[in-house]
Structure formats: structure tokens, C-alpha cells
C-alpha positions as CSV (number, residue, x, y, z in Angstrom):
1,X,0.0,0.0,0.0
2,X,1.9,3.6,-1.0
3,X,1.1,6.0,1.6
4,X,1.0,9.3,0.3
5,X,2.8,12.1,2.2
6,X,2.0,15.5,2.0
7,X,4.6,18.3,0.9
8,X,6.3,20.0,3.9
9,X,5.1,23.5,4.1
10,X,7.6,25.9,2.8
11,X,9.4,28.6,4.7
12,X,10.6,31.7,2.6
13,X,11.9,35.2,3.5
14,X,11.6,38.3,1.3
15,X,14.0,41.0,1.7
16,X,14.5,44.9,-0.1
17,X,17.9,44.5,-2.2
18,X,17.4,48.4,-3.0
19,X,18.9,49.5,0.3
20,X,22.5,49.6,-0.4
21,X,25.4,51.9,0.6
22,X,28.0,53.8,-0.8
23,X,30.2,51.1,-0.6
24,X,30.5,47.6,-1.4
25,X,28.9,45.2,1.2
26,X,27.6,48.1,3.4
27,X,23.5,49.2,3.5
28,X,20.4,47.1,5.5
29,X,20.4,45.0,2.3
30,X,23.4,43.5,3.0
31,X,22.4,43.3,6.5
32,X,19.7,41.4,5.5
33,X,21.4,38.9,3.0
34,X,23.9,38.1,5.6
35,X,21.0,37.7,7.8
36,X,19.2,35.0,5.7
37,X,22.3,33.3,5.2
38,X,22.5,32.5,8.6
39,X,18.9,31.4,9.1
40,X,19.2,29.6,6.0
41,X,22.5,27.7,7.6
42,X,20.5,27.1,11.1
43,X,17.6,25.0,9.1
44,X,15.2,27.8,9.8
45,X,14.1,29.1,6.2
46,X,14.0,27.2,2.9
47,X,15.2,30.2,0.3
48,X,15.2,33.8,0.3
49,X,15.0,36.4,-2.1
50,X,16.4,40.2,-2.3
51,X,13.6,41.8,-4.3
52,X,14.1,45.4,-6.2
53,X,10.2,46.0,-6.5
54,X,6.5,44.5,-5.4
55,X,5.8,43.2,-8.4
56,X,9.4,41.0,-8.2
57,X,9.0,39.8,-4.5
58,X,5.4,38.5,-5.2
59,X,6.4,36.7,-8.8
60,X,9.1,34.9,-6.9
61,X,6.7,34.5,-4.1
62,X,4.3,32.6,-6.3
63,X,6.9,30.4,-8.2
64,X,9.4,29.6,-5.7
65,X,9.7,25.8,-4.8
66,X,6.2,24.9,-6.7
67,X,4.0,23.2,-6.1
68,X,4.9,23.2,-2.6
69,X,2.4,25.0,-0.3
70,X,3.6,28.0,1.8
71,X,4.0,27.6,5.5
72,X,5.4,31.0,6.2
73,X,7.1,34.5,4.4
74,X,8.9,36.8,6.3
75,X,9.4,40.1,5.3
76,X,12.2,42.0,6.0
77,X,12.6,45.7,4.8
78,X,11.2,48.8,5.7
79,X,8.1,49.9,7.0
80,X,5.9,52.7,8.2
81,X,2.2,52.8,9.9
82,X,0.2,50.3,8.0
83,X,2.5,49.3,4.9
84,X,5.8,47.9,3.9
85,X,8.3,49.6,1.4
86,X,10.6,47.9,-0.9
87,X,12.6,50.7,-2.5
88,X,9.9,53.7,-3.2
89,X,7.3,51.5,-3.4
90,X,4.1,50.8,-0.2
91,X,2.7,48.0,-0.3
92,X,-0.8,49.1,1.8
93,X,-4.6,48.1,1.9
94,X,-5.1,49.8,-1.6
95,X,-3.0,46.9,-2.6
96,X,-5.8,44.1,-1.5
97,X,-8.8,45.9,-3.6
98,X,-9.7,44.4,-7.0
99,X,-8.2,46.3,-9.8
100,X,-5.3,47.5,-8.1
101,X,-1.8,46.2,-10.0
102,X,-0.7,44.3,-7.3
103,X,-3.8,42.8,-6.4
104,X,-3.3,39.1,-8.9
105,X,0.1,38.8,-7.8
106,X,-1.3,38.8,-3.9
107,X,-3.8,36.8,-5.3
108,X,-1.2,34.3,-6.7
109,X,0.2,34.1,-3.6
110,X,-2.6,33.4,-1.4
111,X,-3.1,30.7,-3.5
112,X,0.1,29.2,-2.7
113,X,-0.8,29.5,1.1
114,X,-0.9,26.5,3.6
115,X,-4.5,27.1,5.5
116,X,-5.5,29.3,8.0
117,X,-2.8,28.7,9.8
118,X,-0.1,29.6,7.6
119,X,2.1,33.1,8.6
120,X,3.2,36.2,6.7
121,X,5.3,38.2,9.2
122,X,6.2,41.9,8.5
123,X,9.2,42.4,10.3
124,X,9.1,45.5,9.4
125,X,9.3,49.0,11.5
126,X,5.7,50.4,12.9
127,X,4.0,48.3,10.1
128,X,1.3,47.5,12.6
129,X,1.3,50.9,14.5
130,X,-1.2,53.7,14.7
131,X,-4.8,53.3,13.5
132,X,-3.3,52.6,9.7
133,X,-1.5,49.7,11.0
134,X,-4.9,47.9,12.1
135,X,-6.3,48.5,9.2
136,X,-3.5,47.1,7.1
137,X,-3.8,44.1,9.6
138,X,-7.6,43.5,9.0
139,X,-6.8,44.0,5.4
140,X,-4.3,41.7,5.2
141,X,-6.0,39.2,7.2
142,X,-8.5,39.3,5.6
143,X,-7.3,38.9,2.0
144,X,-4.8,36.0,2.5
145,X,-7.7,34.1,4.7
146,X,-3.8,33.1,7.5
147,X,-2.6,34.8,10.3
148,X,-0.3,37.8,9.9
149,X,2.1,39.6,12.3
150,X,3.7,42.7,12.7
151,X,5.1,45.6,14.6
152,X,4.0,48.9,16.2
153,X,7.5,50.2,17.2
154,X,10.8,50.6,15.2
155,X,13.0,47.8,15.3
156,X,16.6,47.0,14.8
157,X,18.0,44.2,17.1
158,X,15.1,44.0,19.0
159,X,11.7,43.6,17.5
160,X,9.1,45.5,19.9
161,X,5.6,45.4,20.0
162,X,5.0,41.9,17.9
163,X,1.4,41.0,17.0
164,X,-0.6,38.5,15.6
165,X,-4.3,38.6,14.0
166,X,-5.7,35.6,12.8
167,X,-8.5,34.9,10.4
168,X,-12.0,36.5,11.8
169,X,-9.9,38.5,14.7
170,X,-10.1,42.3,15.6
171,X,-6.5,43.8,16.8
172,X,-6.1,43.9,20.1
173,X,-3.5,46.0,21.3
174,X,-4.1,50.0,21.6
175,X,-3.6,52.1,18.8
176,X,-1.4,54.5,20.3
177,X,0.9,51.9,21.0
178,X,4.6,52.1,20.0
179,X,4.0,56.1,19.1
180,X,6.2,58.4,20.5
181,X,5.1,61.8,19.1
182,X,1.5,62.1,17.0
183,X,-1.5,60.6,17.7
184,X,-3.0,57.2,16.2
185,X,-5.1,59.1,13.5
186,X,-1.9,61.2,12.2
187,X,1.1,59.4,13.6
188,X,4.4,61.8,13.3
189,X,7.4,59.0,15.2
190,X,7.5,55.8,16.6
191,X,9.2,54.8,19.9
192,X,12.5,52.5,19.2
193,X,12.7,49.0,20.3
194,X,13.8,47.9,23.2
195,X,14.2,44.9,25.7
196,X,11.4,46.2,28.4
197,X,8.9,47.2,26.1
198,X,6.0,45.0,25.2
199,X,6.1,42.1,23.4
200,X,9.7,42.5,22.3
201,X,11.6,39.6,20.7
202,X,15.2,39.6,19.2
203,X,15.9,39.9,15.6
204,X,17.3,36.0,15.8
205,X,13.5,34.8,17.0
206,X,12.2,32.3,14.9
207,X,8.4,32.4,14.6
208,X,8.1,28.9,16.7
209,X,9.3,30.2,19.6
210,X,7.9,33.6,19.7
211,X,5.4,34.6,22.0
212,X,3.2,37.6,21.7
213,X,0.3,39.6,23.7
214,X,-2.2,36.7,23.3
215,X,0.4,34.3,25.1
216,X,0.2,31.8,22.0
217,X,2.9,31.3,19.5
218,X,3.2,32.7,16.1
């Protein structure tokens, strides 16, 4: 009798290869290569990709490693109150509506996703933040039917104010969270990440051992 095993859920990260210095090896992209080298070398992702647009990231995103489902995609690049930037370009909740450019490559994507329980975590600075940031995470919830997470403070090393909305869920953590200056309608600066402020991880946390406010993993 064959028994017939199911794929193993991918793991991917994106990153923004437009954030280079002035000189060679220098500039968060690098940063970030470097970075998913060394996840890739401790088993913890299965490929990344530096992206130089939207459109890129989610092409690669819907091709890589078919026809295996995706378990997980981390993004890592920047970010502001309720959308992530590769290079010039937001990705925000425009980008779920139907007509907008981006809108059949997310679509490709979702379809590549693992169930409800499958992850896209913007590790991205204040992405979550701010009264845009809960919209973006209803938005985004809602379109890729999984759970996503993201942040309300800036982060570097440490990752501050981590959250996770899953599928039917309404945010739960306070608006003005993470803001430093500004108020959650018009947001001016966001509070830097640190060890002793809420739900803080370190840049090395992989998404099985992370804990956030609900108390359940990612």
C-alpha cells in the first residue's frame, strides 16, 4: 500500500535588495542577505529572495519551490504605519482591492498558502502601528484568509511590540501603541525597540518560539 505524504510547508523570507550603501557590502540589504544566510545555515528558512520591487517579490513568491504550499514569508525591509516599502514602493490596503496592479500577484500568492494557519510576518518598522496599522492588519488578514504579524515600534536588534491577528480576529492591542510623538489618526514618530517594552523579541527569534500579547505562538 503507497502511503501518500503531504509536501512539507515551505518557509521563505523576502528582503529589499534596493537598500544599499555607498560602498561595497555596506547598506540594511546586506544586513539582511547576511542575515538569511544565517537562518538559512541554522535550518530555519528554505530560500530567500532580495527583491528590487513588489511586483518581483510576489512573482518569486508565487513560483518559488512549486508546487509546494507556503507555510510561512517573512518580510524583511522597511516599513511605516500600515504598509511595507521595498525601495519607493508601499505596499498598503489599496493593494488588496480588486483592480489594483498588485492585487493578482497577492492573489497568486494566497493561492500558494498553507490554510489558516499559515504566517506572513512583516518584520518591518511600525507596520502594525497607529490606526493605519490595524487597518492594514484586517486587510491583510482578511485577503490571505492566515494569520499575519507585525510591529508597532521601530525595530533594529530587538523587535518590539510583535502581533498577531488571525482569520475573523479584531486587533487587540491599543492604537497608540509604539507612538512616541502624533496621535493614532496622524502618527508623526514611533518609539524605538527595546528589551522592556511590550512584546519585544530579538531579531534571531524564529516564529516557533515567539510569543506575543495573546500568550500563544506565532
Amino acid at each position: 500500500m503507497t502511503v501518500l505524504r503531504r509536501p512539507i510547508p515551505l518557509r521563505l523570507i523576502v528582503y529589499d535588495d534596493t537598500c544599499r550603501g555607498l560602498t561595497p557590502r555596506t547598506g540594511l540589504s546586506f544586513a539582511w542577505l547576511a542575515g538569511a544566510r544565517l537562518w538559512r545555515a541554522l535550518g530555519r528558512t528554505d530560500f530567500a529572495f532580495g527583491a528590487r520591487s513588489w511586483p518581483a517579490a510576489l512573482r518569486w513568491l508565487a513560483h518559488a519551490a512549486a508546487p509546494r504550499p507556503i507555510g510561512e514569508i517573512q518580510f524583511w525591509m522597511h516599513g511605516r504605519w500600515g504598509l511595507a516599502r521595498i525601495g519607493g514602493e508601499d505596499l498598503d490596503v489599496r493593494a488588496f482591492a480588486a483592480g489594483h496592479r498588485l492585487a493578482p500577484l497577492l492573489a497568486a500568492v494566497r493561492g500558494r498558502l498553507a490554510g489558516p494557519h499559515a504566517l506572513l510576518w512583516f518584520r518591518t518598522c511600525e507596520t502594525f502601528g497607529a490606526l493605519a496599522g490595524q487597518a492594514f492588519a484586517r486587510a491583510a488578514t482578511d485577503f490571505f484568509g492566515c494569520r499575519v504579524a507585525g510591529h508597532t515600534h521601530e525595530i533594529a536588534f530587538w523587535h518590539s511590540g510583535l502581533h498577531v491577528l488571525a482569520p475573523g480576529e479584531e486587533p487587540g492591542w491599543a492604537p497608540a501603541e509604539g507612538l512616541a510623538t502624533g496621535t493614532p489618526g496622524s502618527p508623526l514618530r514611533a518609539l524605538r525597540s527595546a528589551r522592556g517594552r511590550p512584546f519585544t523579541v530579538p531579531c534571531l527569534a524564529p516564529s516557533s518560539r515567539t510569543k506575543v500579547g495573546t500568550g500563544r505562538p506565532l
